[in-house]
C-alpha positions as CSV (number, residue, x, y, z in Angstrom):
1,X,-41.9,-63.1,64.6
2,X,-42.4,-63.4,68.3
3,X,-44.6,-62.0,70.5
4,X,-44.2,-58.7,71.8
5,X,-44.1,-58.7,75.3
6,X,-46.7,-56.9,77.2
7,X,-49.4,-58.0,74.2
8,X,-52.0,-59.4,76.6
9,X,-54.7,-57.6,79.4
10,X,-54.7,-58.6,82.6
11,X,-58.1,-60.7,83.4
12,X,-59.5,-57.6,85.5
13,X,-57.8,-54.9,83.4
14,X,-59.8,-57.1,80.6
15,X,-63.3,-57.3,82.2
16,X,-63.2,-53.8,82.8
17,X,-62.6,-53.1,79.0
18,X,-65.3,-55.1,78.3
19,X,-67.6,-53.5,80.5
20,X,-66.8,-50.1,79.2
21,X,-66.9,-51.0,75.4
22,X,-70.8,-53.2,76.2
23,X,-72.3,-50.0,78.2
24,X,-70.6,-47.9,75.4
25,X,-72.3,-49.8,73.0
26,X,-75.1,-49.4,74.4
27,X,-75.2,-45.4,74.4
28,X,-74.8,-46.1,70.5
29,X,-77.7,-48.4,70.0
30,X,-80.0,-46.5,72.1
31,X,-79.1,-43.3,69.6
32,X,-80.1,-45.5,66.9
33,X,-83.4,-44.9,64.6
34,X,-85.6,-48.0,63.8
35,X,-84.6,-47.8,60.4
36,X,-81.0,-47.7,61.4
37,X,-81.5,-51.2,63.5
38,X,-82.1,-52.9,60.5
39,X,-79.2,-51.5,58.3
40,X,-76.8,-54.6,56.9
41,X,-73.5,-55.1,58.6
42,X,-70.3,-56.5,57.4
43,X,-70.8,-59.5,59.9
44,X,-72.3,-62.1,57.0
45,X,-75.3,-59.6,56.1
46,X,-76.6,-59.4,60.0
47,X,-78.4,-56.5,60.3
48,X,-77.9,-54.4,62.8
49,X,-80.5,-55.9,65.4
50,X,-78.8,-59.4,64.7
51,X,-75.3,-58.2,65.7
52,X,-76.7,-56.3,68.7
53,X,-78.6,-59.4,70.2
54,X,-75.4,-61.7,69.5
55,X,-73.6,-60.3,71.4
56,X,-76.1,-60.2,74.2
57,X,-76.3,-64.3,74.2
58,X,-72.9,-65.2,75.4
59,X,-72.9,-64.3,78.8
60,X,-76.8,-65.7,79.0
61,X,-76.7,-69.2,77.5
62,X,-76.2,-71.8,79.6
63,X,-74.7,-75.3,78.6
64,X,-77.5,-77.0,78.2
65,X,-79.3,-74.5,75.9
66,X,-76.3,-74.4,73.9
67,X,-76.1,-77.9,73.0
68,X,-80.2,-77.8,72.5
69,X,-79.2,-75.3,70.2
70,X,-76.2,-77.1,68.2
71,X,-78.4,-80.2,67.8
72,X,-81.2,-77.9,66.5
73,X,-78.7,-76.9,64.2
74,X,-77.5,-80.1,62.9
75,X,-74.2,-79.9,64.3
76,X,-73.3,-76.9,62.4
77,X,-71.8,-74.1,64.8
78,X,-72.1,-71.5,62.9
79,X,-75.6,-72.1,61.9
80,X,-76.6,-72.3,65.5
81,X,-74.9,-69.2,66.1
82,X,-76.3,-67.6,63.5
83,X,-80.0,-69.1,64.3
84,X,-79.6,-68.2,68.0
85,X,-79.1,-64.2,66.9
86,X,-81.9,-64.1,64.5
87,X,-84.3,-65.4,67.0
88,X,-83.1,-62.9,69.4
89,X,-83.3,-60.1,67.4
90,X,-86.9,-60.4,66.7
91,X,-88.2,-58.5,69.7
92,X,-88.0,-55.0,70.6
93,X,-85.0,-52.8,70.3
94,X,-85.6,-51.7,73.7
95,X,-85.6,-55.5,74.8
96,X,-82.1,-56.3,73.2
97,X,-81.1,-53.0,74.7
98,X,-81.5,-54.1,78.2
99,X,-80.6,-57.4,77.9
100,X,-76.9,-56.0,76.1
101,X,-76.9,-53.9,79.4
102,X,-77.3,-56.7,81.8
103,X,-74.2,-58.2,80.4
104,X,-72.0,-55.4,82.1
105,X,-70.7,-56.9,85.0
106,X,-70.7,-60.4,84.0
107,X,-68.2,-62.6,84.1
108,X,-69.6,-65.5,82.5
109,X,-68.2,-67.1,79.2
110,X,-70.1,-68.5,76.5
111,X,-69.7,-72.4,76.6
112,X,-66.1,-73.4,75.0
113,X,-64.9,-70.1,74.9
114,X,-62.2,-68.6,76.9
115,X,-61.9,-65.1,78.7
116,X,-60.4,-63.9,75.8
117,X,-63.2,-64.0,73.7
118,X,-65.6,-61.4,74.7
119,X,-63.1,-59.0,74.3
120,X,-63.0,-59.8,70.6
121,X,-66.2,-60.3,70.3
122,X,-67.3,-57.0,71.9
123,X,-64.3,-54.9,69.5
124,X,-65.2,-56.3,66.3
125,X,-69.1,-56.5,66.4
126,X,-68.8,-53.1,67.9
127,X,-67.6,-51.5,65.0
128,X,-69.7,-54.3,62.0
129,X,-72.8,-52.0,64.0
130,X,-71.0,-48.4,63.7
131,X,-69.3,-49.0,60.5
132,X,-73.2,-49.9,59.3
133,X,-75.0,-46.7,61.1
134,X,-72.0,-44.7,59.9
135,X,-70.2,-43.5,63.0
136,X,-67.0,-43.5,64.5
137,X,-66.2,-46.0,67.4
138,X,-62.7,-45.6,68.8
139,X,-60.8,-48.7,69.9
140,X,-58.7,-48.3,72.8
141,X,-55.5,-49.4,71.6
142,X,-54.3,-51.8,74.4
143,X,-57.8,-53.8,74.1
144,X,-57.4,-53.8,70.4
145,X,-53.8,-55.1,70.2
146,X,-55.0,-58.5,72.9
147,X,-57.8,-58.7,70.3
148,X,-55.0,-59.0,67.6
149,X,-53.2,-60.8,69.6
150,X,-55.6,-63.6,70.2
151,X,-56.6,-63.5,66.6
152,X,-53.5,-64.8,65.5
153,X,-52.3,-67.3,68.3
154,X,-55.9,-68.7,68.1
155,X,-56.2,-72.4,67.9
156,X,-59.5,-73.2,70.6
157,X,-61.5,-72.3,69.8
158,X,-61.0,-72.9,66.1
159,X,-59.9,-69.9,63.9
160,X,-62.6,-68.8,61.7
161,X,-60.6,-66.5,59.7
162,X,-57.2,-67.3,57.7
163,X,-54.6,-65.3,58.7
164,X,-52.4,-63.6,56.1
165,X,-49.4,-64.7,54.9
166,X,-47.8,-61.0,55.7
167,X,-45.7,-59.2,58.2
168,X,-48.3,-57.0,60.4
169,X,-47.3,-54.4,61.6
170,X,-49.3,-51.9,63.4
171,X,-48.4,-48.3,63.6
172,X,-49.9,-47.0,66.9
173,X,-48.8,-49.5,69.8
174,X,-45.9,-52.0,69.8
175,X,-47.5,-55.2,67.8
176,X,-45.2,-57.2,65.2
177,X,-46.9,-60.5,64.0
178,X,-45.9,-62.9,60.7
179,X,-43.4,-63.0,57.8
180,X,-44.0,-61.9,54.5
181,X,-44.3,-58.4,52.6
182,X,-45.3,-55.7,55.5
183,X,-48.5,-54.5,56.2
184,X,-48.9,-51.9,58.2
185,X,-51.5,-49.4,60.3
186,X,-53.5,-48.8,63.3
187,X,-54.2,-51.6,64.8
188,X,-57.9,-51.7,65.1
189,X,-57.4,-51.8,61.4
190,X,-55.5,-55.1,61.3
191,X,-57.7,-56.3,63.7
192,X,-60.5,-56.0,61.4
193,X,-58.2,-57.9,58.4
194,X,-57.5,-61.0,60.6
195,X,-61.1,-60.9,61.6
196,X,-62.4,-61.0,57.9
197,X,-63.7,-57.2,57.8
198,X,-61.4,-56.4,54.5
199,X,-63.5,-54.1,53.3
200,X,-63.3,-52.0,56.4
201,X,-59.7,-52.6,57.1
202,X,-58.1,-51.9,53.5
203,X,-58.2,-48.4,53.7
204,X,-56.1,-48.0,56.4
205,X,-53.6,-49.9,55.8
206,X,-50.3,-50.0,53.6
207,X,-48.9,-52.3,51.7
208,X,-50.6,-55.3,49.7
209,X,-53.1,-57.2,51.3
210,X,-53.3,-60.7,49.9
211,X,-56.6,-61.8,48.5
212,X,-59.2,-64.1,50.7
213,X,-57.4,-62.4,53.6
């Protein structure tokens, strides 16, 4: 299927979604109980905290620390992204907090990334922390669809998640993607299948999902 056209944010239209959804974030964490910060996500087991001071790296690390931290890692990206998170989650809440909040504004990318990643990155982890704390995190629609839409055409960097061999379709903005039997529903929802979150994404959805997607 081709792309439906008007799938992708504008650069400042997507910065400013970014901003909102990272100081909105940031309401929720700060609401959060100590216990509650170290509840298991669906992002690989990260706890709550872990998630949290991810997504607080990206706009922080520079080059140079990120290829100290790949070597320290073997080689094995997602080992140093894990590692990196862990290591920054062992402080305060109050510390990740801040530094979460002194990400709104940037513009920086993470090294090899493109602008289209913290947008992602921001919608998905968002809700691996309220899907864990049990409450409800409204995508906007427009963001979630460019997340979608990045998901699929993803190529650099590499696509962590295999996509499913299925027709998505989502039910709530104008978003067609793939061949196969339909699935269809919001698309936050389908966003949270191509990003590996089944468990989460299943329910709201029709139609078969194939397995391993």
């Amino acid at each position: 299927m081709g792309v439906v056209i008007g799938t992708v944010l504008g650069t400042e239209e997507r910065w400013q979604t970014i901003d909102r959804e990272r100081t909105g974030l940031a309401d929720l964490l700060e609401s959060l109980s100590p216990a509650e910060w170290e509840l298991p996500t669906q992002c690989g087991g990260w706890r709550v905290r872990d998630v949290a001071a991810h997504l607080t790296l990206a706009p922080r690390i520079s080059y140079g620390t990120a290829v100290r931290e790949l070597v320290r890692a073997r080689g094995n990206t997602d080992r140093m992204i894990h590692d990196t998170a862990v290591r920054a989650a062992d402080r305060p809440p109050a510390d990740i907090l801040a530094d979460l909040l002194s990400t709104v504004g940037s513009r920086r990318l993470a090294p090899g990334t493109t602008r289209r990643e913290p947008l992602l990155d921001i919608l998905v982890h968002g809700q691996d922390i309220a899907l864990a704390v049990g409450r409800q995190r409204t995508m906007p629609l427009d963001a979630a669809r460019d997340a979608a839409d990045r998901v699929w055409t993803m190529r650099f960097p590499p696509r962590p998640w295999p996509l499913p061999h299925a027709r998505l379709v989502a039910t709530d903005i104008e978003w067609t993607r793939g061949e196969g039997p339909e699935i269809s529903g919001p698309v936050s929802a389908l966003l949270l299948l191509l990003t590996g979150r089944r468990e989460a994404a299943v329910p709201r959805l029709n139609g078969a999902v194939p397995a391993g997607s």
